[in-house]
C-alpha positions in Angstrom: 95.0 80.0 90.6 97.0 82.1 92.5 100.6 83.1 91.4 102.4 83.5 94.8 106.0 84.5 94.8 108.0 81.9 97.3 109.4 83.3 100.5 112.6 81.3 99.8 112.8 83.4 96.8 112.0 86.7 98.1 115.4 86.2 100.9 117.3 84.9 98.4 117.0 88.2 96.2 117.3 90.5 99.6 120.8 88.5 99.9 122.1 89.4 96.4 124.6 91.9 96.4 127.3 93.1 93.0 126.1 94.8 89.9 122.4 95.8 89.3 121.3 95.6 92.5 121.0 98.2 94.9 123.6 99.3 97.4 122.9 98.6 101.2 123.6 101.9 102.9 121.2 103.1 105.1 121.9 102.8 109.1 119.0 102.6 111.4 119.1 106.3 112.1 119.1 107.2 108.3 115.8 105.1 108.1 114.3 106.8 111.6 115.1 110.3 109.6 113.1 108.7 106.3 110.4 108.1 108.3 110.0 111.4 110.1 110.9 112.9 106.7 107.8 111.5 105.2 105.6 112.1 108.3 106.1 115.6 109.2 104.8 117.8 106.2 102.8 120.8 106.3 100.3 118.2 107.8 101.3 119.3 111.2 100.8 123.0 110.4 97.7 123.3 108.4 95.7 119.8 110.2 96.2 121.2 113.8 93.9 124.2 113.7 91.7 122.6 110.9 90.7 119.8 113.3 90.7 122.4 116.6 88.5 124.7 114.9 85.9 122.5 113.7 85.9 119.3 116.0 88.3 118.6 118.7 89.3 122.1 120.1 92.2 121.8 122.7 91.1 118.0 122.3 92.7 117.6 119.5 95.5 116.4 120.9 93.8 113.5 121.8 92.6 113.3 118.4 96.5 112.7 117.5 96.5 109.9 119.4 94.0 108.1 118.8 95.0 108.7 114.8 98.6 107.2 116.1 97.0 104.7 117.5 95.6 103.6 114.3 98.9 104.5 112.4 100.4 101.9 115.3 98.4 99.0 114.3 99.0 99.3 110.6 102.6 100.4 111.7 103.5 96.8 113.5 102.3 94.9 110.7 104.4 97.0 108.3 107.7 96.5 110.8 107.2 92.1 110.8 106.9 92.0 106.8 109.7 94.6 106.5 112.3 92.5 108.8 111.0 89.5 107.7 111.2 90.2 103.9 114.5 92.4 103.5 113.1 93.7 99.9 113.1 96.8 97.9 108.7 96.9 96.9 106.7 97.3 101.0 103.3 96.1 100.2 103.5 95.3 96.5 106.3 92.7 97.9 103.9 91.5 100.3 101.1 91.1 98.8 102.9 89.1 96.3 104.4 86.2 98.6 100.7 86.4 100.5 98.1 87.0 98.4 99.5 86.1 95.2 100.5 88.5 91.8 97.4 89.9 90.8 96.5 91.5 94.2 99.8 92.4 94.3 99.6 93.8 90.9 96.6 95.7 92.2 98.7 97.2 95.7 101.3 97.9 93.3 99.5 100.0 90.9 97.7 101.7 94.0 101.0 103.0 95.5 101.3 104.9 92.4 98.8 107.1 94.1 100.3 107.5 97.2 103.9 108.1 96.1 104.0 109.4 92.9 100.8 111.3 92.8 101.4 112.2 96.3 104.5 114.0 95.5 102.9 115.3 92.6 100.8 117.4 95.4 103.1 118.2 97.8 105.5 120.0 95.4 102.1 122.5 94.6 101.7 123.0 97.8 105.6 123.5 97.7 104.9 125.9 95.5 102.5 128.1 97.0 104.7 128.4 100.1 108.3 129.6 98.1 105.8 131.8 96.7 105.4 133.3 100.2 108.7 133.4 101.6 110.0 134.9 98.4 107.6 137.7 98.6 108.5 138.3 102.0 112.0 139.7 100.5 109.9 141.3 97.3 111.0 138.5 94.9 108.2 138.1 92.9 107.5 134.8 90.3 104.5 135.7 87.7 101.4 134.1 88.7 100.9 132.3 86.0 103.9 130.2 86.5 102.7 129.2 89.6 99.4 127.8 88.4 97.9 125.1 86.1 95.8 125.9 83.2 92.5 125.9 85.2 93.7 128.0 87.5 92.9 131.6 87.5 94.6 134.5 89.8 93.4 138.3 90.6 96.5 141.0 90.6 96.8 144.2 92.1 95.3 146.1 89.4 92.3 143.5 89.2 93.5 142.0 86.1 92.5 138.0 86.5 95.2 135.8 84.7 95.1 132.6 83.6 98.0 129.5 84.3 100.5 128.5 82.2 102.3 126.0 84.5 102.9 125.8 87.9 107.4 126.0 87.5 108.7 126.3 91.2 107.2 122.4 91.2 108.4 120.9 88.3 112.2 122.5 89.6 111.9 121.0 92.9 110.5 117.6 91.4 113.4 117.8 88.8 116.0 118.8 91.4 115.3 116.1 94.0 115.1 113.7 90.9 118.3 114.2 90.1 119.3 114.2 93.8 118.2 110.2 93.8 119.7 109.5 90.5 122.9 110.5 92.2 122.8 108.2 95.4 120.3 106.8 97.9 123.2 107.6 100.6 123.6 111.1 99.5 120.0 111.4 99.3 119.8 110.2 102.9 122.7 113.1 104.0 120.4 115.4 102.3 117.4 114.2 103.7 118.5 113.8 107.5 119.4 117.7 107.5 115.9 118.9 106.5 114.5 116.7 108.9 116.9 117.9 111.6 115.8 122.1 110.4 112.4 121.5 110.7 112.0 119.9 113.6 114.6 122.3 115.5 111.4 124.7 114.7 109.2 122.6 115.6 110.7 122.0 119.2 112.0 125.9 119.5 108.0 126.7 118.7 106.9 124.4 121.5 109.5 126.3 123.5 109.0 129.4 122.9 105.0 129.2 122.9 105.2 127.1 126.1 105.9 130.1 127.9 102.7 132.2 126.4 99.6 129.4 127.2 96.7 130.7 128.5 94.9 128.2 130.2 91.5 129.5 129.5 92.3 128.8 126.0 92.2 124.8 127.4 89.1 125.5 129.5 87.0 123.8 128.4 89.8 120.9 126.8 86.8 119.1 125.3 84.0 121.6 124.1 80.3 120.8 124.6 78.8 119.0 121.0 76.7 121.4 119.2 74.1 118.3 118.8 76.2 117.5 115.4 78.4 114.7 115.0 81.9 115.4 114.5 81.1 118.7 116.0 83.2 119.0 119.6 82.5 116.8 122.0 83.7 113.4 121.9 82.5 112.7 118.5 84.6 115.5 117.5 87.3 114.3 119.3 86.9 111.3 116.9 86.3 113.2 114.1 89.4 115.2 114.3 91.5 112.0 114.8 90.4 111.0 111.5 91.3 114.7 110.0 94.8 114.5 111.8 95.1 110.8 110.8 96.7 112.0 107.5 99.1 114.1 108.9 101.0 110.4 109.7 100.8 109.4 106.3 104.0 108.4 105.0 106.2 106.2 107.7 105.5 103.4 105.4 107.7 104.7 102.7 110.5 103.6 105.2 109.7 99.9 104.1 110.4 100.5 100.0 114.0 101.3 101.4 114.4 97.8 102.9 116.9 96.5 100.2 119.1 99.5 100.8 118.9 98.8 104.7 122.3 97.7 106.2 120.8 95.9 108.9 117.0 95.5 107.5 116.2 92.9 110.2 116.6 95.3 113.0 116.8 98.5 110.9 113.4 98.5 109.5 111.5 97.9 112.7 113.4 100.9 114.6 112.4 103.2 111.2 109.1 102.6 111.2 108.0 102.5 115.0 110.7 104.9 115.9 109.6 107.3 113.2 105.8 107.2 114.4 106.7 107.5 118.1 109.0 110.6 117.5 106.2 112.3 115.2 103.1 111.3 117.9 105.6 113.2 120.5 105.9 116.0 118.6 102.6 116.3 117.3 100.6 116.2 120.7 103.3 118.9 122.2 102.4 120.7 119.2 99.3 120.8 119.0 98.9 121.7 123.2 100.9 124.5 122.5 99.6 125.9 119.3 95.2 125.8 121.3 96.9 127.1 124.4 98.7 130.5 122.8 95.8 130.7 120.9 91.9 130.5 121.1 90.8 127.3 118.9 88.7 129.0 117.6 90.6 131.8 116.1 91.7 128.9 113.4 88.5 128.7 112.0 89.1 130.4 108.7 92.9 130.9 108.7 95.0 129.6 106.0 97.7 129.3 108.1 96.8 128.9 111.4 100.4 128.3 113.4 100.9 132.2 112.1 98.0 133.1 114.2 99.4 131.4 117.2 102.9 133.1 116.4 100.7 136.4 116.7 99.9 135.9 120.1 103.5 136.3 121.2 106.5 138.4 120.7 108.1 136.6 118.5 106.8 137.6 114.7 110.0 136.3 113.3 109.5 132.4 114.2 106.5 133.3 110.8 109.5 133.3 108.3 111.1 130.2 110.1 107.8 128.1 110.4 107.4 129.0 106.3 111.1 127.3 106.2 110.2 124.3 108.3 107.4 123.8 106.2 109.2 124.2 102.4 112.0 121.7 104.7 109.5 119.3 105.6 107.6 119.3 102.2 111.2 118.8 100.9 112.1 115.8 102.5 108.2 114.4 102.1 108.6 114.5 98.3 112.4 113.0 98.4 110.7 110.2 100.6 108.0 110.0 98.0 110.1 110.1 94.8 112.1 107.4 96.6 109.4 105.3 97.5 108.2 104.7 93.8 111.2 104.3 91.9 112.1 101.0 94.5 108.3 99.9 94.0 108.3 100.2 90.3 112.0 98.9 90.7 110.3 95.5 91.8 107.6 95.4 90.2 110.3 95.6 86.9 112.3 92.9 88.2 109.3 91.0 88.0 108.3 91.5 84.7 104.7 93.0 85.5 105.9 96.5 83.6 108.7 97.1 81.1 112.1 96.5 82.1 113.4 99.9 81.8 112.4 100.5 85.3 114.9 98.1 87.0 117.9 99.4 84.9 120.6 100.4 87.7 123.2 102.9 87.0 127.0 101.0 86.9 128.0 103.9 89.0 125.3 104.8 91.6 123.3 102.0 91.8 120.8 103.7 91.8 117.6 102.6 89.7 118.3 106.1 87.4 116.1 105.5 84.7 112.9 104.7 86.7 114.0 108.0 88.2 114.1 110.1 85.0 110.3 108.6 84.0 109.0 109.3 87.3 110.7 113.1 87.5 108.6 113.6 84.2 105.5 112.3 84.8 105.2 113.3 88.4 106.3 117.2 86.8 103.1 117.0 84.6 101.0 116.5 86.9 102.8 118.9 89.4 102.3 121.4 86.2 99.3 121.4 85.0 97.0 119.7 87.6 95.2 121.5 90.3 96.3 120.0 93.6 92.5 119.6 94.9 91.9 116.8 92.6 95.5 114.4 93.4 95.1 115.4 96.9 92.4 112.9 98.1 93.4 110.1 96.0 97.2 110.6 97.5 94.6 109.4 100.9 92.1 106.6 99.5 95.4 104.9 97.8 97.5 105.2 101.0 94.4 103.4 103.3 94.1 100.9 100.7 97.1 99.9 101.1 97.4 99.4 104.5 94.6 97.3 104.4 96.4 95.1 102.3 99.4 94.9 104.8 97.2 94.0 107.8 95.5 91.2 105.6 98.8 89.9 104.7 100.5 89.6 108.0 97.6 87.4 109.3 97.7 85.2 106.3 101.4 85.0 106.1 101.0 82.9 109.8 99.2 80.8 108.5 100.7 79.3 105.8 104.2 80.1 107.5 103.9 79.9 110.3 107.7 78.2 110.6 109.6 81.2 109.0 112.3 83.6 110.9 110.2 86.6 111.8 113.0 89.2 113.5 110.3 91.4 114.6 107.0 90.1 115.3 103.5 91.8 115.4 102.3 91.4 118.8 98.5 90.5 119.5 97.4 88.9 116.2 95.1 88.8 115.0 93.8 91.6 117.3 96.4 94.4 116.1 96.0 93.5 112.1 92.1 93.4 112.5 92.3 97.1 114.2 94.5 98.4 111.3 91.8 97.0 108.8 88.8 98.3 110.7 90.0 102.1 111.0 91.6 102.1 108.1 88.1 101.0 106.0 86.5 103.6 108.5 88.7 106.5 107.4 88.4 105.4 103.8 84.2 105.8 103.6 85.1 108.8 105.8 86.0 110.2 102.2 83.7 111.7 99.3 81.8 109.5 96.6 83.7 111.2 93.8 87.0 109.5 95.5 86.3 106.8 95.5 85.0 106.8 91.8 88.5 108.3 90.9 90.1 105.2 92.5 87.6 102.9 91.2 88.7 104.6 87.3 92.7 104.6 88.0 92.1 100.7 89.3 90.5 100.1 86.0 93.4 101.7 83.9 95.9 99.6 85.8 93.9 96.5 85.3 94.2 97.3 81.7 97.5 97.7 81.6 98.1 94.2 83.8 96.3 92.1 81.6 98.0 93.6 77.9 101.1 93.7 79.2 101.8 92.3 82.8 100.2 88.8 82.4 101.8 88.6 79.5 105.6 89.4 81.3 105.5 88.1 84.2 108.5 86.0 85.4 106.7 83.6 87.6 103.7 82.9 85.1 106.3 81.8 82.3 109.0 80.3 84.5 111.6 82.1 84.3 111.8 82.8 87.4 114.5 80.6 89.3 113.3 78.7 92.5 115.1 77.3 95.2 115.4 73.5 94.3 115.7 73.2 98.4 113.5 73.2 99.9 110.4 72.5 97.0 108.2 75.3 96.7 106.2 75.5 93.5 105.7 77.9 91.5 102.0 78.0 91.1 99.5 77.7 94.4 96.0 76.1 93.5 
């Protein structure tokens, strides 16, 4: 038997307004900015020459879009369930009215990785760049409060020292915690201006580097294979697409912010397209810019590899300001993040499948506060004391996985409703949800073994925790959960 939660339910609760629910205030643009918030990390600065150097070259531009392309097709199916179902939850909420509770259970639990353990490794990463620009202006933060407890570092003197905890991440986790708690509207204002300072560098970059391309540096734009796969030609052209495919990972979070949406029926499809056409803009422009001031293959073993395109012009002062578009846009990817699990875990409350403590909403804010406090702790531990190596592929497998989910669920959704309202409608089904499935199982055995056994372990903890205390809770299993008299829908699907 499958538990399915009713459609007819699902609108009623994304119609409920007052007290302990949460407050509709998000325009179309705020939900545009969410999306490109999420989307343009340090992704776009580190990715690029990573996937010139070692498969694409100047190609790798292509390799963007083709990596869009596959973004797109999980993308569409995202925008019909998110205008369709108005709902604080994206995939979990899905998954639940499709595919019933315990896959939703099990795309609920699996968003844990991509939000909270995602912005577990985006503040270490956060980190390591304050770290940078405050040493630039010889403000210096002891090493071994930058580092977890496996973490060693080499001074000046040659003294190695061990971490203690890595603190700049827990402060910005803490900070941006306490930025939610506050308001999802303020959080937006907040939000909207780091996505408006980094990409003002992005675009002056492309501007100012426009000027400096050297077309040999595009000559040739797809380099011969070396006889490897993945290696240049157009193998590596694909290769690099699935490198730079992660770079993209994140417009999704725009659909956990659906309950908050003033206009979620027209709001949620313009976030989440409009958020991945902007980013595929800027990313190709990017990236042509970035291989044609510089040889692609003078990124091969550079950390930062915009720097050494910034080198090739006069202008050694857009460094500091790339280092500030990149703490901006790690910024606004761990708000995003943050964000995105307190409304899933918010759901999955209101559901009963976890303790209700999570779906406690502040009499002030609105704001789902206490979900946020948990989160700003357990995300800080691992921020603290794990090395960022070990979250950072799981952040990947988890995100894939769910998208999987989505694509599934849109083509079973029309076809056992095929009567029901969709404001925005996936075109080409079932060709567009079967694309989304195909690359997005294609990038996920793209990863290592040991991934994959890491998911495989954190499946099996939540699947624990689901059958001694979700099956147990749930609301619809027990009948406690009110359905619309009219029309009939039962509570149970055989």
């Amino acid at each position: 038997m499958r538990f399915k939660k009713p459609l007819d339910l699902l609108l009623r609760e994304a119609s409920e307004s007052g007290e302990g629910t949460l407050r509709r205030t998000l325009s179309s643009y705020n939900l545009v900015s969410m999306g490109i918030g999420a989307i343009i990390g340090a992704g776009l600065f580190s990715l690029t020459g990573l996937a010139a150097a070692n498969n694409a070259g100047p190609a790798v531009t292509i390799s963007f879009i083709i990596g869009a392309i596959g973004c797109a097709f999980a993308g569409l199916c995202y925008a019909e369930f998110a205008s369709m179902i108005p709902i604080a939850g994206s995939a979990y909420t899905y998954s639940y009215a499709t595919m019933g509770e315990f896959m939703a259970w099990i795309i609920g639990w699996d968003l844990v990785l991509e939000y909270a353990l995602g912005a577990a490794t985006v503040s270490i990463s956060w980190s390591q760049y304050l770290i940078k620009f405050l040493h630039y202006y010889d403000i210096l933060i002891p090493p071994q409060l930058t580092m977890s407890p496996w973490e060693t570092a080499t001074l000046a003197d040659g003294t190695v020292v061990s971490g203690i905890c890595n603190l700049p991440a827990v402060f910005i986790i803490v900070c941006l915690s306490l930025l939610l708690i506050r308001g999802t509207k303020e959080s937006a204002f907040v939000n909207n201006m780091l996505v408006v300072l980094k990409v003002a560098v992005v675009l002056v970059f492309i501007a100012v580097g426009w000027g400096f391309i050297n077309p040999a540096n595009h000559d040739p734009y797809i380099p011969a294979n070396t006889g490897n796969f993945g290696e240049f030609g157009w193998s590596g052209v694909l290769r690099g697409a699935g490198v730079v495919f992660f770079a993209f990972i994140g417009f999704d979070a725009v659909s956990t912010a659906a309950q908050e949406a003033k206009d979620p029926k027209r709001g949620m499809p313009i976030g989440i397209i409009g958020s991945l056409l902007v980013c595929t803009i800027l990313y190709v422009l990017f990236s042509h810019v970035m291989t044609g001031v510089a040889n692609y293959t003078e990124f091969k073993d550079s950390a930062a590899p915009v720097a050494v395109a910034i080198a090739k012009t006069p202008y050694a002062w857009l460094q500091q300001a790339i280092i500030v578009a990149i703490l901006a846009g790690y910024t606004s990817v761990i708000l995003v993040m943050l964000m995105g699990q307190s409304r899933i875990f918010y759901t999955m409350s209101k559901d009963g499948l976890i303790p209700k403590v999570f779906s406690n909403v502040h009499r002030k804010f609105q704001t789902p506060y206490k979900s946020n406090i948990l989160f700003a702790v357990f995300v800080s531990i691992f921020a603290a004391f794990v090395p960022v190596k070990i979250v950072g592929e799981m952040v990947s497998i988890g995100t894939l996985f769910a998208f999987v989910l989505v694509c599934i669920g849109v083509m079973v959704m029309r076809k056992s409703d095929p009567d029901t309202p969709r404001p925005f409608k996936t075109p080409w089904v079932p060709f567009v949800p079967i694309g989304g499935i195909v690359i997005c199982i294609a990038m996920m055995l793209s990863l290592p073994a040991d991934t994959w056994g890491r998911l495989a372990a954190w499946m099996v903890l939540g699947l624990i925790i689901y059958v001694v205390y979700g099956k147990k809770h749930s609301l619809i299993r027990n009948g406690k959960i009110n359905v619309p008299k009219d029309p009939p829908n039962p509570q149970i699907i055989e």
